[in-house]
N, CA and C of each residue as an Amber inpcrd file, in Angstrom:
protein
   237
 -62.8500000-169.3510000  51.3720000 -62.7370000-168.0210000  51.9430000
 -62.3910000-167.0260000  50.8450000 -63.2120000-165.8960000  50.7170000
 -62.6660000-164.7590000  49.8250000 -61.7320000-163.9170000  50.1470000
 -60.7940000-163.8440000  49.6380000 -59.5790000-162.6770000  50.0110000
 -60.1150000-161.4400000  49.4850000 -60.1690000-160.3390000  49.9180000
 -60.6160000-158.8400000  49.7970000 -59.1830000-158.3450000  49.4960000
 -59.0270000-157.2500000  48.5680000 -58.1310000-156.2160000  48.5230000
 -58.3830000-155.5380000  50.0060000 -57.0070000-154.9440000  49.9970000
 -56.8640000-153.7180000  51.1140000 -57.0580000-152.6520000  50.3770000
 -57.8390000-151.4770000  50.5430000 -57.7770000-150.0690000  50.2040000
 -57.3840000-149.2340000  51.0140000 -57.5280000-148.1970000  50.8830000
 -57.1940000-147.0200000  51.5810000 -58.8020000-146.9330000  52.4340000
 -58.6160000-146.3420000  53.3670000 -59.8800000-145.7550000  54.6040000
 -60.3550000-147.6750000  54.9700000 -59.9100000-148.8960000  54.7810000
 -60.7650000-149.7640000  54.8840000 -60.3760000-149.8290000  56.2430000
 -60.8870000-150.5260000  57.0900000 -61.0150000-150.8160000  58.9780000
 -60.1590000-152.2530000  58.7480000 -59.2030000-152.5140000  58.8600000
 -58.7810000-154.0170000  59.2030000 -58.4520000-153.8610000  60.7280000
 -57.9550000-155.3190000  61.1300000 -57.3830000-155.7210000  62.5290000
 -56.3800000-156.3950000  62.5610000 -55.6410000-156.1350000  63.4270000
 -54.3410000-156.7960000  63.8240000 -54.0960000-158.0320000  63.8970000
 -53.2600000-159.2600000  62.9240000 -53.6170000-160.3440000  63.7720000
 -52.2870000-161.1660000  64.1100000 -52.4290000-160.0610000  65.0250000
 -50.6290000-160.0570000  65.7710000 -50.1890000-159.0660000  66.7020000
 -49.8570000-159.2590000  67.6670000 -49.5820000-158.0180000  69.0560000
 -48.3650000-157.3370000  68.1860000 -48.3170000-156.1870000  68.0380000
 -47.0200000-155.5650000  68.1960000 -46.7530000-154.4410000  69.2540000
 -46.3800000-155.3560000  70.0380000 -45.5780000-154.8950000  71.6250000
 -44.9450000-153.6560000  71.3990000 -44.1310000-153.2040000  70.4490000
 -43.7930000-151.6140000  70.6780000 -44.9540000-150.3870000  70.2770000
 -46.5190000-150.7670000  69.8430000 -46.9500000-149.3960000  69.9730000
 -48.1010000-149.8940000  70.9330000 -48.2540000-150.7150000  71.7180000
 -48.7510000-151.2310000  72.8130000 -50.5870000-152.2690000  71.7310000
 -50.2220000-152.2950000  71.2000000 -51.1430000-152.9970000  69.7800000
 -51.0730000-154.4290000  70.2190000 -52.6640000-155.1610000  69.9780000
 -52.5450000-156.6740000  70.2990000 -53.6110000-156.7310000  68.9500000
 -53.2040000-158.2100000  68.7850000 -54.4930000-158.7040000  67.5410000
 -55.6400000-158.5030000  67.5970000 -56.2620000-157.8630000  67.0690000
 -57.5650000-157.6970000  66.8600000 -57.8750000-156.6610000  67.1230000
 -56.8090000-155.7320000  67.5190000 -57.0190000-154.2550000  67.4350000
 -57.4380000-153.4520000  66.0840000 -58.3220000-152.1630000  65.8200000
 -58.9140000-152.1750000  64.4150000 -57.8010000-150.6800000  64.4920000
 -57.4030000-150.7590000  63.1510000 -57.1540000-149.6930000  62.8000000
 -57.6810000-148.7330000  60.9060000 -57.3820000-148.3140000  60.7080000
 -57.5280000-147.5080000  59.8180000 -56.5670000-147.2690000  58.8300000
 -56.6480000-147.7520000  57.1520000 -55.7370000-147.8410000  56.4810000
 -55.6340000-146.2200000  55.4930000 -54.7020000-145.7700000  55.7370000
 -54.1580000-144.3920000  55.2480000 -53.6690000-144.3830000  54.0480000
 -52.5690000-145.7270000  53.6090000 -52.1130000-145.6850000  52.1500000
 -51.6300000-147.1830000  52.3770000 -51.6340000-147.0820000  50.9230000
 -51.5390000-148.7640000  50.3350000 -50.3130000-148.1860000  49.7200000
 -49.0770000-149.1510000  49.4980000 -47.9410000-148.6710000  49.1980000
 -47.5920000-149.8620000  48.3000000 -46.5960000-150.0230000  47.1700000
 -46.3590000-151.3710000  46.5490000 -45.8610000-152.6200000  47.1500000
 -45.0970000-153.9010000  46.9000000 -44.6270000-154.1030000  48.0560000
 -45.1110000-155.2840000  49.2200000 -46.8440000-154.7620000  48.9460000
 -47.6860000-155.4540000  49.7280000 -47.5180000-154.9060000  51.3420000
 -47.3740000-153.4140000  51.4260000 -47.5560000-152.5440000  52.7330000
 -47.9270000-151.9120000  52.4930000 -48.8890000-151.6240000  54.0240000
 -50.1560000-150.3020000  54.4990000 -49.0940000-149.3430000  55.3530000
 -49.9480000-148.9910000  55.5780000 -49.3670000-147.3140000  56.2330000
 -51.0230000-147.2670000  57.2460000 -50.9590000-147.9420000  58.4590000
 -52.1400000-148.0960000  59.2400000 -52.2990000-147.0410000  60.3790000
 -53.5140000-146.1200000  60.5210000 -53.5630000-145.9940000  62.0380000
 -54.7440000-146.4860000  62.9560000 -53.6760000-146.3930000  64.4300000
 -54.6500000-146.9520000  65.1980000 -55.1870000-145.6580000  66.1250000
 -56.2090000-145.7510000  66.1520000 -56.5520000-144.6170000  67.9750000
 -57.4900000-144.8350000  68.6200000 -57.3130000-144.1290000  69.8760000
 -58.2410000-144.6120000  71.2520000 -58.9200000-144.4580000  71.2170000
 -60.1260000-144.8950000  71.5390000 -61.6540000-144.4890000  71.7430000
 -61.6060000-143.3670000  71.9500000 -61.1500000-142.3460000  72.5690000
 -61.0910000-140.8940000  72.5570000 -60.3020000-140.2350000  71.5930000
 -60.3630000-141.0270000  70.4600000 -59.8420000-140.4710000  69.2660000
 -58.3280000-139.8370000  68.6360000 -57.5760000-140.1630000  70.2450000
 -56.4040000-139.7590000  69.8790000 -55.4030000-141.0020000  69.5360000
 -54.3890000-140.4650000  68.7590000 -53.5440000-141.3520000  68.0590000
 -52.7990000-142.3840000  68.4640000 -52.9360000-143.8780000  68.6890000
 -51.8320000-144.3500000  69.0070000 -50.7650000-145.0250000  68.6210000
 -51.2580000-145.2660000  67.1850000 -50.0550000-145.7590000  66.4950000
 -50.4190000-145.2510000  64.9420000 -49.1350000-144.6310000  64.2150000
 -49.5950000-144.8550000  62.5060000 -48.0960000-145.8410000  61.9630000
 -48.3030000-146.6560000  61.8920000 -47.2880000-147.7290000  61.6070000
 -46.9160000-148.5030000  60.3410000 -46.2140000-148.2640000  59.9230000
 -46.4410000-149.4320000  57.9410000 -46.1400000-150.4770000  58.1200000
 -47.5630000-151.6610000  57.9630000 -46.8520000-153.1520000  58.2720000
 -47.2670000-154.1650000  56.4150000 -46.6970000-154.9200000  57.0730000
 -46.8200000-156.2600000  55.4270000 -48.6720000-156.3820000  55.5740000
 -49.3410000-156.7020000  54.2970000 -50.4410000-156.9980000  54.6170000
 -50.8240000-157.9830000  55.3080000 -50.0940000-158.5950000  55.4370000
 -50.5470000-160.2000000  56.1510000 -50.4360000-160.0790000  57.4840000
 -50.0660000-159.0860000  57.9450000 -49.9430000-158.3400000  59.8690000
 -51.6070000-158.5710000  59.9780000 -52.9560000-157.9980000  58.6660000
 -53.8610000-157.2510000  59.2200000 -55.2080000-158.3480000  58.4580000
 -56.0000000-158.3130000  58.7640000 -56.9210000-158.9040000  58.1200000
 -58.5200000-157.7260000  57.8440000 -59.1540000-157.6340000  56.7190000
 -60.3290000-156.9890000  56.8580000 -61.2670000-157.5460000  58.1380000
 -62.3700000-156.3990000  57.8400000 -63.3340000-156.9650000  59.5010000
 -64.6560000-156.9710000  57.6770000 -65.5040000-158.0530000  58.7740000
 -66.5510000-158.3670000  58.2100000 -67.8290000-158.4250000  59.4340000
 -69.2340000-158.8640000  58.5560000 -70.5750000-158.8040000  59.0610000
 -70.3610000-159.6390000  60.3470000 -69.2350000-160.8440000  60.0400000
 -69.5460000-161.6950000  61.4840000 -68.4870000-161.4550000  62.6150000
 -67.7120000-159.7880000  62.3860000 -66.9380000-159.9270000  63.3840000
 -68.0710000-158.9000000  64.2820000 -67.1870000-158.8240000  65.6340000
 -67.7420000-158.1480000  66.9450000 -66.9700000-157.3540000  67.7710000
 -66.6350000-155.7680000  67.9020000 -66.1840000-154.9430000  68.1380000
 -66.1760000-155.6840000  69.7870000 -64.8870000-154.6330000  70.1540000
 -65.1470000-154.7980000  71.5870000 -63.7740000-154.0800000  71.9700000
 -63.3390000-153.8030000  73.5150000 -62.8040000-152.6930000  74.1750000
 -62.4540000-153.4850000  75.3130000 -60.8160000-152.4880000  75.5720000
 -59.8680000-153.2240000  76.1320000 -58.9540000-151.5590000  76.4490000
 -58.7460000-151.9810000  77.9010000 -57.9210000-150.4720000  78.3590000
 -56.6860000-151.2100000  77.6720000 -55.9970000-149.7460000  77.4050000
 -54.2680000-149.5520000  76.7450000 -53.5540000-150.0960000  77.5880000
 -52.3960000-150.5090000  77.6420000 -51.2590000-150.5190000  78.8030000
 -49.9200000-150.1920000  78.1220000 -49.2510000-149.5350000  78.9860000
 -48.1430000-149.1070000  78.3570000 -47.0350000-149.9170000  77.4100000
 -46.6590000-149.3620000  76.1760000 -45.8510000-150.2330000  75.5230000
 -44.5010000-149.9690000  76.1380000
């Protein structure tokens, strides 16, 4: 398996619920800043584009998405 750097703007996914911003694995978010450390500064938002989480986790919370993953959609529920 190739390990990819994290950059900034790259799409990773969650691969891990975190129950306080109502976030489950495999949710995609959007990386804002790479910080030393080995932490992002991630956001997530709704299909209607509004914000639901910008959160700084360890890299190992998130994994890149690749050619063989498959988007898909899931209503919110409250955290």
């Amino acid at each position: 398996m190739i390990v990819m750097a994290i950059e900034e703007l790259d799409t990773v996914a969650l691969t891990e619920d975190v129950p306080a911003h109502g976030l489950k694995a495999g949710d995609l978010g959007a990386v804002v800043a790479v910080y030393p450390a080995h932490t992002i500064e991630v956001e997530f938002v709704t299909a209607s584009g509004h914000t639901q989480a910008l959160i700084t986790l360890s890299k190992d919370k998130v994994r890149t998405i690749g050619a063989e993953d498959i988007l898909s959609v899931r209503r919110l529920t409250a955290a």
